[in-house]
C-alpha distance (Angstrom), angle and dihedral (degrees) to the residues before:
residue distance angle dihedral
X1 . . .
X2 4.10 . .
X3 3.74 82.0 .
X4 3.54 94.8 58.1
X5 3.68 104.2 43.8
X6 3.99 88.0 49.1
X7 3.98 90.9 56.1
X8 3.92 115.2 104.3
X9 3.82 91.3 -132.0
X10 4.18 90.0 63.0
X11 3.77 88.7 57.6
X12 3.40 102.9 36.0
X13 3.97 85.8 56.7
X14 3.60 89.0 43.7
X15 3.63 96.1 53.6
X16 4.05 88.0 46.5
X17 3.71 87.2 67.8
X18 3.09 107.9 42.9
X19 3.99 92.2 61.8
X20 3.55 83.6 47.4
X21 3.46 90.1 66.9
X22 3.97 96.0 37.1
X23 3.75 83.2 63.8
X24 3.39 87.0 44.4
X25 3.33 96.7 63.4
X26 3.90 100.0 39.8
X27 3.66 86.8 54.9
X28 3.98 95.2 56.7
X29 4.37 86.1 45.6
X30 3.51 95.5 54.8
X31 3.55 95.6 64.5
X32 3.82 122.0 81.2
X33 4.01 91.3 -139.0
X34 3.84 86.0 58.2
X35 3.66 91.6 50.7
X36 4.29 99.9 61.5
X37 3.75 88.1 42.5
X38 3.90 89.9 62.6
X39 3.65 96.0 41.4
X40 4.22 87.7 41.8
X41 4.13 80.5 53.7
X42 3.38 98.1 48.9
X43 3.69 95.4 50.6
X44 3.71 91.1 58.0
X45 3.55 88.4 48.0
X46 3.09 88.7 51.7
X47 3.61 93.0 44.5
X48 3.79 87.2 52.2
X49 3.42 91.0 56.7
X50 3.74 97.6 55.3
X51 3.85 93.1 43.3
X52 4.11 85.9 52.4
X53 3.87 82.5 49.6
X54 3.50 95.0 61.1
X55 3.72 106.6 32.4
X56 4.44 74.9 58.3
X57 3.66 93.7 57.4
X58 3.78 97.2 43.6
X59 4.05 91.4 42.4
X60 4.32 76.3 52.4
X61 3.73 88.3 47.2
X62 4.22 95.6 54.4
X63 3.52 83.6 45.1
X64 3.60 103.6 64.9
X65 3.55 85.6 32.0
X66 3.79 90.5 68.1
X67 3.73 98.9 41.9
X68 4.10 92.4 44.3
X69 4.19 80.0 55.4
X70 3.71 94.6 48.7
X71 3.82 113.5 114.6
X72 3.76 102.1 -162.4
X73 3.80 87.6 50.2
X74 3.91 93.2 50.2
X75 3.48 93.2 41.6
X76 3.65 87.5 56.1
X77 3.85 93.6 49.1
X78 3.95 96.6 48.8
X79 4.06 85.1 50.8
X80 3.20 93.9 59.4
X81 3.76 104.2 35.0
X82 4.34 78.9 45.9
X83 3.68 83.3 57.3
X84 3.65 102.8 44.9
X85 4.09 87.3 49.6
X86 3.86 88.0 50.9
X87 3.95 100.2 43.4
X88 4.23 76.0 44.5
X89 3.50 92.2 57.6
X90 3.70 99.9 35.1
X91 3.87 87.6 57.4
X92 3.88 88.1 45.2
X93 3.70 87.5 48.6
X94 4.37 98.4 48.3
X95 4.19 84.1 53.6
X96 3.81 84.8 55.7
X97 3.28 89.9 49.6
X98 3.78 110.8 39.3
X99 4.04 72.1 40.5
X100 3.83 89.2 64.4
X101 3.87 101.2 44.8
X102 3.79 97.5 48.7
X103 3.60 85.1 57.7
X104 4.37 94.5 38.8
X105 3.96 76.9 47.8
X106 3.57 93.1 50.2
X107 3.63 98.1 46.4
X108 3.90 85.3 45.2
X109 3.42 99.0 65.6
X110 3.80 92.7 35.6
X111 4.28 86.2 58.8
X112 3.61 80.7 48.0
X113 3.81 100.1 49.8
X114 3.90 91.0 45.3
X115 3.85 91.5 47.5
X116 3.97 90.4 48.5
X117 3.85 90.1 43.7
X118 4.22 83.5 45.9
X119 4.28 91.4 49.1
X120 3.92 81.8 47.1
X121 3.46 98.6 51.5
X122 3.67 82.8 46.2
X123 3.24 106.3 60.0
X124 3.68 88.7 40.0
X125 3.80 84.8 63.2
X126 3.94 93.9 50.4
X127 3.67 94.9 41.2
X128 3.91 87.8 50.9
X129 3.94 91.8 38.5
X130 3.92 87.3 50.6
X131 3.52 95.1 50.4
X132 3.80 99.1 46.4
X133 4.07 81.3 50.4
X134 4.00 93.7 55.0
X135 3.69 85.1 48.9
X136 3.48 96.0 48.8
X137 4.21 90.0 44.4
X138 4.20 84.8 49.1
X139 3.20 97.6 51.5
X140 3.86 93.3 41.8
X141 3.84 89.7 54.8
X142 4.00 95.4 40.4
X143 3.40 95.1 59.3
X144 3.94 99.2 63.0
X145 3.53 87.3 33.2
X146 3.31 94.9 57.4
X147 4.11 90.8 48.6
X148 3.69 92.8 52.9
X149 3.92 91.5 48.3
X150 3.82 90.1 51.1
X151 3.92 87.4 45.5
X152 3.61 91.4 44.8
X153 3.88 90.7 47.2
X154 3.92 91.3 46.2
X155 3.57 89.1 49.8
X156 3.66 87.1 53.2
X157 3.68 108.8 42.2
X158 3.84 78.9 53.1
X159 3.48 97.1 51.6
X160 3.90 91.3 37.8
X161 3.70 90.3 -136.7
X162 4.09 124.3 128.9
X163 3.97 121.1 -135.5
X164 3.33 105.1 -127.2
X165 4.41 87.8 -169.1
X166 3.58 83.2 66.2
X167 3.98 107.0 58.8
X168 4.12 112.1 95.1
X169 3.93 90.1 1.6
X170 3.55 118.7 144.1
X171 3.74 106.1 -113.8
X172 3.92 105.7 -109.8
X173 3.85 91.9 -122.8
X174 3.38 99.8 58.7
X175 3.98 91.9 35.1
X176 3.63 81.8 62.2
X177 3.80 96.3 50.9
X178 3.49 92.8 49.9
X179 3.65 97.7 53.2
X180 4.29 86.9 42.1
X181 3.90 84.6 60.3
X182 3.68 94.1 48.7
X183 3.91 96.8 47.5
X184 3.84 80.3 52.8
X185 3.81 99.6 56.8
X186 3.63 97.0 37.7
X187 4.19 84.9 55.5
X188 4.04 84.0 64.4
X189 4.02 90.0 59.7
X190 3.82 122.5 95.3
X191 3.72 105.8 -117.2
X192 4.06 106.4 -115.9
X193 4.37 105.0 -131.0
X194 3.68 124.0 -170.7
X195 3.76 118.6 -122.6
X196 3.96 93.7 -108.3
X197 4.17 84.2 62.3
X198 3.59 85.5 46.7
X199 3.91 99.7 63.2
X200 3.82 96.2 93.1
X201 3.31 90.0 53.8
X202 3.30 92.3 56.6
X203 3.49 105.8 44.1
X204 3.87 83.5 47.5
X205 3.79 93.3 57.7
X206 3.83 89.8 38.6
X207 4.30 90.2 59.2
X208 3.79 84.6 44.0
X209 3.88 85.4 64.1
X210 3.77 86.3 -126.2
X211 4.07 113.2 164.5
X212 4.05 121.0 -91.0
X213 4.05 93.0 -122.1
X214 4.32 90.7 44.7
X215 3.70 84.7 60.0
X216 3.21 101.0 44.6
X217 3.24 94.2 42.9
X218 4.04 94.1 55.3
X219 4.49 88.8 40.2
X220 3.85 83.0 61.8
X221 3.51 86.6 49.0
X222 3.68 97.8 52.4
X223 3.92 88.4 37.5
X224 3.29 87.4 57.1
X225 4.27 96.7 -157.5
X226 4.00 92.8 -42.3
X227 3.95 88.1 117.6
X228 3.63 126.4 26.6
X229 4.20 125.5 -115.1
X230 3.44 86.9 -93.6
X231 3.84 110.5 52.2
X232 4.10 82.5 47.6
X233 3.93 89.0 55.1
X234 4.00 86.1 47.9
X235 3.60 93.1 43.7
X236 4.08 95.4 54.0
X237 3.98 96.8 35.2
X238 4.60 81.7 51.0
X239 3.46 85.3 58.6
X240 3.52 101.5 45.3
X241 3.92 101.7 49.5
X242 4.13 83.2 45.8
X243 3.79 87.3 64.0
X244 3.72 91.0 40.1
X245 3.65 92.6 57.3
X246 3.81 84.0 50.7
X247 3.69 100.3 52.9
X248 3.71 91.7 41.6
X249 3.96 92.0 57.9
X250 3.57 99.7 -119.1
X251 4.07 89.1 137.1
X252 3.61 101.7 38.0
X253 4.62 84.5 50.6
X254 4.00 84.8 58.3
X255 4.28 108.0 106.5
X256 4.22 81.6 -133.9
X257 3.76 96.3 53.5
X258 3.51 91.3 117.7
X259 3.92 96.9 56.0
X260 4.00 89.7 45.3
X261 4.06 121.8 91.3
X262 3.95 111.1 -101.8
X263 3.63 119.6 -100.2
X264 3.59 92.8 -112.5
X265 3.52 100.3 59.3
X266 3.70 94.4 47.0
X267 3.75 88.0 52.4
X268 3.80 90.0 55.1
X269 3.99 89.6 46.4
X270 3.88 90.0 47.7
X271 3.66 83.4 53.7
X272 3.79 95.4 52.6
X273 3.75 88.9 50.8
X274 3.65 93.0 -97.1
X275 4.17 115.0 123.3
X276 3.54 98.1 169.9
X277 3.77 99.1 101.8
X278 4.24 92.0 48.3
X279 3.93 90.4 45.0
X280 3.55 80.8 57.3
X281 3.39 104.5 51.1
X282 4.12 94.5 42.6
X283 4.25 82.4 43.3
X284 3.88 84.4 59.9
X285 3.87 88.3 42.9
X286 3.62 92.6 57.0
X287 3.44 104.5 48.7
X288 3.69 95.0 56.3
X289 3.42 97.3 47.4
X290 3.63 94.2 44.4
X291 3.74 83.4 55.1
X292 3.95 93.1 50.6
X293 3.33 86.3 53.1
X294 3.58 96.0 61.1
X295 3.57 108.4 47.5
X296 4.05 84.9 46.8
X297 3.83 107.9 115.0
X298 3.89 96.2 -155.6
X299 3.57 111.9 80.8
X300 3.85 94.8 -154.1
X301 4.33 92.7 48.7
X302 3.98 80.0 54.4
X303 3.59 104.2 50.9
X304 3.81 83.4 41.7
X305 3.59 88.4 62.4
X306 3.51 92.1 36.0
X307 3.70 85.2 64.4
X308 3.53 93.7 52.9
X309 4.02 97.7 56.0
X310 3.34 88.6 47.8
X311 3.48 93.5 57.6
X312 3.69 88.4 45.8
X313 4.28 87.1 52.8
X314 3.99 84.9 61.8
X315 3.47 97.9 55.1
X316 4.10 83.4 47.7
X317 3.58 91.1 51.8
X318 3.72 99.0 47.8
X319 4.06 89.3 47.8
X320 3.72 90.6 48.3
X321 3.77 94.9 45.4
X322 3.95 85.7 72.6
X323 3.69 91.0 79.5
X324 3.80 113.2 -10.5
X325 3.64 117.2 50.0
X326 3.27 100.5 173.6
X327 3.81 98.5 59.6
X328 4.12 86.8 45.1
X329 3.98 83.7 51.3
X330 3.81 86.7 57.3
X331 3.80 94.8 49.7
X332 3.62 97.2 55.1
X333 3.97 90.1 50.7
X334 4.06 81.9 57.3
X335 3.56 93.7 47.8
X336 4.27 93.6 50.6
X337 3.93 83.0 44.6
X338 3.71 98.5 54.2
X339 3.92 86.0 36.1
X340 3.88 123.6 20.6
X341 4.22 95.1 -169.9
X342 3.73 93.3 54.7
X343 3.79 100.8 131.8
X344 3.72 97.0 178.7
X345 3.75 91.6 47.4
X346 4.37 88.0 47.2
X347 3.72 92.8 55.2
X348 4.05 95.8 44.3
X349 3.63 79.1 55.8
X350 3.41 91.6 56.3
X351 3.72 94.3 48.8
X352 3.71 97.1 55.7
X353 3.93 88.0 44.4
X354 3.55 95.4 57.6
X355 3.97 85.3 45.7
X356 4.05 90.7 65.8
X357 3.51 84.5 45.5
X358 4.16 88.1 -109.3
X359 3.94 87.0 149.2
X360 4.18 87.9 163.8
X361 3.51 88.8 56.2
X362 3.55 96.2 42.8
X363 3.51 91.0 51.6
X364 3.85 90.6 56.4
X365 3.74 93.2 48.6
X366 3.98 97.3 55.0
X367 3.22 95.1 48.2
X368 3.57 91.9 45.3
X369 4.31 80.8 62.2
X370 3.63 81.6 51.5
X371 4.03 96.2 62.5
X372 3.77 99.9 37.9
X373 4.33 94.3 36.3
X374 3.51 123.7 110.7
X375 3.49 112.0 -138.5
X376 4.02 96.7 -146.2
X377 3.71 93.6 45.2
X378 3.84 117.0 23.5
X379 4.40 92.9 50.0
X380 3.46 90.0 132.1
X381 4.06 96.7 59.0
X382 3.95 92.7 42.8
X383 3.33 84.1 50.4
X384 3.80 96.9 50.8
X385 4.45 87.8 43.1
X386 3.96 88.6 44.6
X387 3.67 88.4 57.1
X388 3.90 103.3 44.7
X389 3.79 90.2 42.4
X390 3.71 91.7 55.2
X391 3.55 85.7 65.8
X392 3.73 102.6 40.5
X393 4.04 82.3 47.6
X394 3.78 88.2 51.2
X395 3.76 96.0 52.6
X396 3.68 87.8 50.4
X397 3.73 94.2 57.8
X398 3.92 97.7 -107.4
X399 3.64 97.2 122.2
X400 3.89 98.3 163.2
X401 3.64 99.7 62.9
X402 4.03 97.0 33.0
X403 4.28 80.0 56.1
X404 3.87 85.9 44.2
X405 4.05 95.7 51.0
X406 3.61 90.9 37.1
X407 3.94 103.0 58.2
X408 4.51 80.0 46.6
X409 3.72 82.8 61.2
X410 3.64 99.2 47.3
X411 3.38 101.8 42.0
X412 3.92 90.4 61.9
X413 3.70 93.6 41.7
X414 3.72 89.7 50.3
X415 4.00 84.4 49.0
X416 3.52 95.5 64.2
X417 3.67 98.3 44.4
X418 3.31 104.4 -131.9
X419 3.68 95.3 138.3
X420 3.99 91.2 52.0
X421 3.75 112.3 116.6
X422 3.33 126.9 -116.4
X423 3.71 121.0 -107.9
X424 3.76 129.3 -134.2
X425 4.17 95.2 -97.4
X426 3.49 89.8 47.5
X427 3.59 97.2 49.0
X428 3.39 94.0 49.1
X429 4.06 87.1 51.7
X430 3.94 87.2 57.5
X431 3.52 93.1 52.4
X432 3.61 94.1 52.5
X433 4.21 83.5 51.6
X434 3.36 92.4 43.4
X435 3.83 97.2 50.5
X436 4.09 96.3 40.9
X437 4.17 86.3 41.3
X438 3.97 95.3 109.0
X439 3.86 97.8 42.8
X440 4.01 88.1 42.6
X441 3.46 100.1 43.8
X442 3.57 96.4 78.2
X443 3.81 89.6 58.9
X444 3.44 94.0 47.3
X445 3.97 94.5 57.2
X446 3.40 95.9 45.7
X447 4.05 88.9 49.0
X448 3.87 86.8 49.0
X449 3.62 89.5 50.2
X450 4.10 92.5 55.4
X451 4.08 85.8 -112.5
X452 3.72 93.5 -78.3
X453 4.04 119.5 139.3
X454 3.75 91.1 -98.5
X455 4.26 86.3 162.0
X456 3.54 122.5 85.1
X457 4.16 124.1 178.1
């Protein structure tokens, strides 16, 4: 076929017909006929055209008709114009806000610059008020001094004989002053309180349903370092298994009830730094258990119980420790006797060891904690043995592992925030506690005790 279409005769013969039909087509132009059929042709074409134009726009037309009618489309397009409006408003929204607590934190520390400038102004007034008092109290006391040293002087001179009580005295006036300026600054110091003065509060707090670390954290204020973190912890968590014992009936199930003192009252003893009446109702608690215990054939149902008095010896010993150490020292020996794991009852041991100065012994009692402790659950009494064995460890020389044990005890301590000083709000809500303690305490107590008559005459 390639052969053919290359040959010379194929395209002369091509070329012969295709002036054939250029003539052709010259010959159909010339004529004036010809010449209204093309333009009649190429108004229908063009015609055509326009009717193709228009069936176009209205096929267009139905088509964005259809899509505008979709629901799945419009839902889609209200979602997202929904969420633009809402991510519009949440934006206009956070300005209002952020808006609102730059000026709440403005206005903050503006209260707080007038109330410091106030407590300033204050103290300026008290200092000055002070001052013009001392004055006034010198001069009062100079002026009969002054008589009776010119009388005494007169006399003298007279008499021609020297008082030998008056050479290198320190004139009264200004002996006076001096001990007006130290009443003043001592007035500034916070009062140090033992823990057994510190009951009431306690107890007060405690009916206030404040939380266990809040008031420990203000009883080390008020104690001021005269017991450590842990004999404050001891002290509140005594106090609150006593009244547990009470609201669970433990006292009131006891055959002597009637001859014991009423919960009540030994709650408002406790809280006057006076035990006596709750060591004698947990006294009476352990004796008949203890004696349950031993007419109990099982052997696990009595070391059960067994656990249980010991327990209640802790509580004993922690309540005795306020103000007789020697009696609490003999209630944590019970408790290790009637249960050799008891951690809590090993490092109270400890504590009142180290008290008599019994370091040895001490020493054996924390780190008895150390063998029967749990790490998860008894933190606070490795804590407590970490921190008295860094010192015994310390004395000895070994100054590694008393640093070691020591930075373990602080860290927890420093955990619980005990040491944390109080600020100015909450010092001022203290003082309102402190001041409304002896009217409140009542309430408190009976709170504690679930409102029941726990008081008997």
């Amino acid at each position: 076929m390639i052969e053919q279409i290359a040959s010379s005769e194929f395209i002369t013969l091509l070329l012969l017909k295709f002036d054939f039909l250029l003539k052709a087509a010259e010959n159909y132009l010339s004529g004036a006929n010809n010449l209204k059929v093309v333009s009649l042709a190429l108004m229908l074409l063009a015609l055509i055209l326009f009717l193709c134009l228009l069936i176009a726009i209205y096929i267009r037309n139905i088509i964005y008709f259809v899509k505008s009618n979709n629901p799945a489309k419009n839902m889609e397009d209200n979602e997202a114009k929904q969420a633009i409006l809402e991510e519009e408003d949440r934006q206009e929204l956070e300005r209002e806000l952020q808006k609102e607590l730059d000026m709440a934190i403005a206005e903050r520390q503006e209260m707080m610059r007038r109330a410091e400038e106030e407590q300033k102004q204050k103290e300026q007034e008290q200092a000055k008020q002070q001052k013009d008092e001392q004055k006034k109290l010198k001069k009062d006391k100079e002026e009969p001094d002054k008589k009776k040293e010119e009388l005494v002087k007169g006399k003298g001179k007279d008499l021609g004989i020297g008082f030998d009580w008056q050479k290198g005295k320190i004139p009264p006036a200004e002996l006076a002053a001096t001990s007006n300026v130290s009443e003043v600054s001592l007035s500034y110091k916070q009062s140090c309180k033992q823990l057994s003065d510190l009951m009431g509060l306690v107890i007060d707090m405690l009916g206030r349903g404040v939380d266990d670390l809040k008031i420990a954290q203000t009883i080390n204020y008020k104690n001021q370092g005269l017991q450590d973190e842990n004999e404050i912890l001891k002290s509140i968590d005594a106090v609150k298994y006593f009244i547990s014992l009470c609201v669970s009936g433990r006292f009131s199930n006891l055959e002597n009830y009637k001859d014991l003192p009423g919960e009540e009252q030994a709650l408002y003893n406790l809280a006057a730094g006076d035990p006596s009446l709750a060591l004698a109702l947990l006294e009476s608690l352990m004796d008949t258990n203890i004696d349950k215990a031993n007419s109990i054939a099982s052997e696990k149902k009595r070391q059960q119980m067994y656990m249980e008095v010991s327990a209640y010896a802790c509580c004993f010993g922690a309540l005795a420790e306020l103000n007789d150490v020697m009696l609490a020292t003999s209630a944590y020996e019970l408790a290790i006797e009637l249960r050799s794991s008891n951690v809590v009852a090993w490092s109270r041991l400890g504590d009142v060891y180290k008290k008599a100065n019994a370091m040895p012994k001490a020493a054996w009692a924390y780190q008895n904690v150390l063998n029967f402790a749990d790490g998860e659950i008894d933190i606070a009494e490795v804590a407590n043995a970490n921190r008295h064995l860094s010192e015994h460890l310390y004395a000895e020389g070994n100054s590694l592992q008393a640093a070691k044990l020591y930075n373990n005890a602080k860290q927890y301590y420093d955990s619980l925030g005990i040491n944390r000083r109080l600020d100015r709000q909450e010092l001022e809500i203290l003082d309102i506690i402190e001041n409304n303690c002896q009217t409140s305490l009542p309430e408190s107590i009976k709170k504690l005790l679930g409102g029941g008559e726990k008081s008997r005459n």
